[in-house]
Phi, psi and omega in degrees: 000136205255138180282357207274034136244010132319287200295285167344294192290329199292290239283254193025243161335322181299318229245327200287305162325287173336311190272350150256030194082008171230092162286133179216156171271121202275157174252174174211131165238149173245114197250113215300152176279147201265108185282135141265160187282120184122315191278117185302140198274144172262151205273143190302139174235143182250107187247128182257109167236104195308171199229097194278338180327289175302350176277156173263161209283326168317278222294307145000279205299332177301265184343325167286300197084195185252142212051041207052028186257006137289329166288329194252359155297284195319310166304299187308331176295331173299316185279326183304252229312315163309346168260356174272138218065019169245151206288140174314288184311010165252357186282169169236193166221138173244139176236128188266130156264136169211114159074001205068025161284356163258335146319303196299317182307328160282356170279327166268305194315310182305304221269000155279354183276336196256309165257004155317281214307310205305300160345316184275311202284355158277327208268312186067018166219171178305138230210110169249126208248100208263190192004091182198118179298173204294327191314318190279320181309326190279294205304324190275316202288308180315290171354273147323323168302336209283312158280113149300332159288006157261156156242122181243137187205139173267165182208132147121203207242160144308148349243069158226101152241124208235167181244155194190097143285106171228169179290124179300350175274024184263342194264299178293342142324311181269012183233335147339000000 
């Protein structure tokens, strides 16, 4: 399995830091994509981590922003640009670390993802789940297919764009 698009997203990122005065060293892991059956294989995401030692907690807290959404710039710029010109079977998916903060952050999306279902499957109604980048929606939409009694869909425009767990028979219901 070849690193150069590990080596691409470090040097990048390496490059991209540099030009805003915070230089850092990137780390790289590669975390293989999981095929399900049935399912188009997804592309090897590639986790980029900044190496926070030299850093000061401002520069920390800059680089997150508020609720990740500086981080969650950079990634997207990191998946645009690094994936651009590249053959669909060369593209990756890149994920920016900084601080565990993409860790800690998928742990409440699971455990919000978890009581939306419980929630739904107490109620037998729809759950709507406000403020979540598009990153965080796909992450609960992901989640959530492994139930069949459930359903997920986003509803509205950016950026009141909103997630809706609901009971999958509520859909079948309506086609009647």
């Amino acid at each position: 399995m070849s690193n150069i698009p590990m080596q691409r997203g470090q040097q990048w990122l390496k490059s991209l830091l540099e030009l805003t005065g915070i230089p850092a060293e990137i780390q790289g892991h590669l975390e293989a994509a999981q095929s399900q059956e049935g399912d188009s294989p997804e592309p090897d995401n590639y986790w980029l981590t900044i190496d926070q030692t030299n850093l000061t907690t401002e520069q920390i807290q800059v680089l997150i922003g508020a609720d990740g959404s500086v981080l969650d710039a950079i990634q997207y710029l990191a998946n645009s640009v690094l994936n651009l010109s590249q053959s669909p079977e060369d593209q990756a998916s890149y994920t920016i670390e900084l601080n565990g903060y993409r860790v800690k952050r998928e742990a409440e999306i699971r455990a919000l993802a978890e009581a939306a279902a419980d929630e739904v499957r107490f109620s037998g109604r729809e759950v709507e789940i406000k403020s979540l980048s598009s990153a965080e929606r796909r992450q609960i939409h992901t989640f959530l297919k492994e139930f069949g009694d459930l359903e997920t869909f986003s509803r509205g425009k950016e950026p009141h764009r909103h997630l809706v767990v609901r009971p999958a028979s509520l859909e079948e219901e309506r086609r009647d």
